[in-house]
C-alpha positions as CSV (number, residue, x, y, z in Angstrom):
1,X,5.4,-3.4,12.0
2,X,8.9,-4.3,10.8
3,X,10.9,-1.0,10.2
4,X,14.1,-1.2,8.3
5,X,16.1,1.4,9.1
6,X,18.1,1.4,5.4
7,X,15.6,1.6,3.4
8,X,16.5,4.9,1.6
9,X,13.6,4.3,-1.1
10,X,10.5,3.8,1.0
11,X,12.2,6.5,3.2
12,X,12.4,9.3,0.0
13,X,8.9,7.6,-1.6
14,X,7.0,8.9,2.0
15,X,9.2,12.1,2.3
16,X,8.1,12.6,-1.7
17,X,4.3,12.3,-1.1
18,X,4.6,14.3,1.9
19,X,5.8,16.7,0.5
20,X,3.8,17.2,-2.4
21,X,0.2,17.0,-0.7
22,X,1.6,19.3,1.7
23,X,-0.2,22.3,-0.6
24,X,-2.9,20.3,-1.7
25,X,-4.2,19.3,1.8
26,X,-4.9,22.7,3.1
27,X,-8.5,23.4,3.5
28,X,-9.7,19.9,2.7
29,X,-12.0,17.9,5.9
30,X,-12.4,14.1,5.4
31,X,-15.8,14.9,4.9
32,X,-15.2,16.6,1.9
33,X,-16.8,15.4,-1.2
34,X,-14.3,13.8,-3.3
35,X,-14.9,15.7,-7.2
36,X,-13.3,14.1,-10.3
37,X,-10.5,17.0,-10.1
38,X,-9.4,16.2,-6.9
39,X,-9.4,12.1,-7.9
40,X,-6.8,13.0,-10.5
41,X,-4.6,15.6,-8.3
42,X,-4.6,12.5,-5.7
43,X,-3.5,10.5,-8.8
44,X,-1.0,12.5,-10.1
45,X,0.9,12.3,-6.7
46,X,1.0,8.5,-7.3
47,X,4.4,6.8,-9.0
48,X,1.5,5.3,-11.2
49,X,-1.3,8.0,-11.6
50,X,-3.0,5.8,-14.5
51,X,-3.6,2.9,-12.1
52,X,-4.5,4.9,-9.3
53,X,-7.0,6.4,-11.7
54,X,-8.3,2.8,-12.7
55,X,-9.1,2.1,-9.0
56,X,-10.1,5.5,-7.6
57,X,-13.0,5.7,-10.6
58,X,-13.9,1.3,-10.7
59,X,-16.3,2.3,-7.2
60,X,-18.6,5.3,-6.9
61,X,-18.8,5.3,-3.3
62,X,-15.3,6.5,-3.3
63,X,-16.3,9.7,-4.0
64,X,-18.7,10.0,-0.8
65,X,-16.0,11.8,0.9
66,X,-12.2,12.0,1.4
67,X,-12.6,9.5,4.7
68,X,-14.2,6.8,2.1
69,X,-11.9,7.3,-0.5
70,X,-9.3,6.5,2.2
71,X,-11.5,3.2,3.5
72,X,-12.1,1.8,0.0
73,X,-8.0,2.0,-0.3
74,X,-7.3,0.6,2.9
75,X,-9.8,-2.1,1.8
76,X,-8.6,-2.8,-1.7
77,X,-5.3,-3.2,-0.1
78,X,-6.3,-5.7,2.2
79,X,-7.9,-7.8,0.0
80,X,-4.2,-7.6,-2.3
81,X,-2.6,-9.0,0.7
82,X,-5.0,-11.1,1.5
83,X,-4.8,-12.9,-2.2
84,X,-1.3,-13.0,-2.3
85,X,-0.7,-14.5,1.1
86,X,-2.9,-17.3,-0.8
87,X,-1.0,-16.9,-3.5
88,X,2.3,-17.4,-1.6
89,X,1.0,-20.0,0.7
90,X,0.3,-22.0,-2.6
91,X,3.7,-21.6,-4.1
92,X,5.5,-22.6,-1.0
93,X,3.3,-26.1,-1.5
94,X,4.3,-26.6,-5.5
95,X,8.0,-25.4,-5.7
96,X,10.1,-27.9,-5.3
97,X,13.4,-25.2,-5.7
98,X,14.0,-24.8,-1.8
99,X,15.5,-21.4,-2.4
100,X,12.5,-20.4,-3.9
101,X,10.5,-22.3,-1.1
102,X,12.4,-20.4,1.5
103,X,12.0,-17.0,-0.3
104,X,8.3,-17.7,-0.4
105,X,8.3,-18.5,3.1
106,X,9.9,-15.3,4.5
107,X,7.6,-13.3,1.9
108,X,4.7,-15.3,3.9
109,X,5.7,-13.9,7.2
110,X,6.2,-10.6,5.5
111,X,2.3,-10.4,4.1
112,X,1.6,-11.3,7.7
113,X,3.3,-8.6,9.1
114,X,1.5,-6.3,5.9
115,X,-2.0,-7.7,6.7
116,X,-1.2,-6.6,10.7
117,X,-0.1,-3.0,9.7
118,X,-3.5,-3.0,7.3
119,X,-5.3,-3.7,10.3
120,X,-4.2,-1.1,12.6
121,X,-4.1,1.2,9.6
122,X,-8.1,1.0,9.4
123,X,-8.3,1.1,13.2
124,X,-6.1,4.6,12.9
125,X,-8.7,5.6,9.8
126,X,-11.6,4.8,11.8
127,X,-10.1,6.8,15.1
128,X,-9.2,9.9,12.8
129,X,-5.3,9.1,13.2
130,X,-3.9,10.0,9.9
131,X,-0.8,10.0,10.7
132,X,-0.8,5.8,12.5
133,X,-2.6,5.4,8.8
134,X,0.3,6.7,7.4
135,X,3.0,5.0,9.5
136,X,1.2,1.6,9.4
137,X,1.0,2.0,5.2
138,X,4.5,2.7,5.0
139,X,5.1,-0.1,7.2
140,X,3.5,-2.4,4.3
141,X,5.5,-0.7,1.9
142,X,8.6,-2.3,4.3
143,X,7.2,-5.5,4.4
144,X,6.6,-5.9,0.3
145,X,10.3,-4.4,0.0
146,X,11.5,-7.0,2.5
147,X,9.9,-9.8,0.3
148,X,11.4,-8.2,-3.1
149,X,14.8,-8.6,-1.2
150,X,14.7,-11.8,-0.7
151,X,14.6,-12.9,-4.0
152,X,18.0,-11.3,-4.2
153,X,21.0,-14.2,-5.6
154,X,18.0,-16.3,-5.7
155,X,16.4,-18.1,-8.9
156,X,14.0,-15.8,-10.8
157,X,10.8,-16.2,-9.5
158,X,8.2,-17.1,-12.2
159,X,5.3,-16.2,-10.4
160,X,3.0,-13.6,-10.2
161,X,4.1,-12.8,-6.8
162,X,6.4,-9.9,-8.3
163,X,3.4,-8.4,-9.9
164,X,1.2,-8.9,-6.1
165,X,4.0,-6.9,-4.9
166,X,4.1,-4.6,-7.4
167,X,0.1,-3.8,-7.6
168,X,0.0,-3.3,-3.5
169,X,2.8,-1.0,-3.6
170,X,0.8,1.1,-6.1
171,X,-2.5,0.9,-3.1
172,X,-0.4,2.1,-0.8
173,X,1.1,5.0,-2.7
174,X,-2.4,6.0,-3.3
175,X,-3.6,5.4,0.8
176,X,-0.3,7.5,1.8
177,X,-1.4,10.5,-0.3
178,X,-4.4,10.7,1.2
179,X,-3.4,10.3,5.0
180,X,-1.2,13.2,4.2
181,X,-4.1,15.1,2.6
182,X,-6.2,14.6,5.8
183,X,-3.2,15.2,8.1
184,X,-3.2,18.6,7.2
């Protein structure tokens, strides 16, 4: 996982969510039964609590328990990254820009780097280690911001990377408020 150290936003967004699950996660075991009132308290904890509303309620078995709520995240965002790593893989073949063909080759290695910290994320889920689910998430969070940045004094990207970027950000905003909620 690529950390970098100035990033004041992803630093505040985690310190944010930590912060306000901090009340919500007392009491509550993985093994809880997720109810529709604690979906939307999850939700409202999210920068975007209408699309983490849209995904929580599109699969029943998220509301099993708390621990599958968490693995139908971590598995929602895999299969983001694993789309837009497509997705990126084919735009570094049909650009012909090469500042847009280097941009899309950095942001490559960066959903590498995302897909890796997925990984170990549901390794950490699966070992009960909330808090490695929560450092490897944020560590996504750094790569997408990473691949933003890189687009910086470069052509405007008319892809739909930006909105890949955008919709795995909102995943992981959702997967961090529940590692918080079971770190408790």
């Amino acid at each position: 996982m690529a950390f970098t150290l100035g990033n004041s936003f992803l630093a505040s967004l985690l310190l944010i969510l930590s912060l306000v699950t901090f009340s919500y996660g007392n009491g509550i075991m993985p093994s809880t039964k997720v109810t529709d009132d604690m979906v939307k308290n999850i939700c409202s904890r999210t920068p975007n609590s209408s699309l983490c509303l849209d995904v929580l309620e599109s699969d029943l078995r998220v509301l099993e328990s708390l621990l599958g709520l968490a693995q139908f995240t971590i598995d929602l965002a895999q299969t983001n990254a694993t789309e837009t790593i497509k997705l990126i893989q084919s735009l570094i073949k049909q650009t012909n820009n090469p500042q847009l063909k280097q941009c899309y080759t950095s942001c490559s290695q960066n959903y590498d780097i995302a897909i890796g910290d997925l990984d170990q994320a549901k390794t950490d889920l699966s070992s009960r280690d909330y808090g490695g689910v929560n450092v490897e998430t944020t560590g996504v969070l750094n790569e997408i911001h990473d691949c933003e940045e890189r687009f910086k004094g470069a052509p405007a990207d008319p892809s739909r990377l930006p909105k890949r970027n955008k919709d795995l950000e909102n995943i992981c905003s959702i997967i961090l408020v529940i590692s918080n909620i079971m770190s408790q």
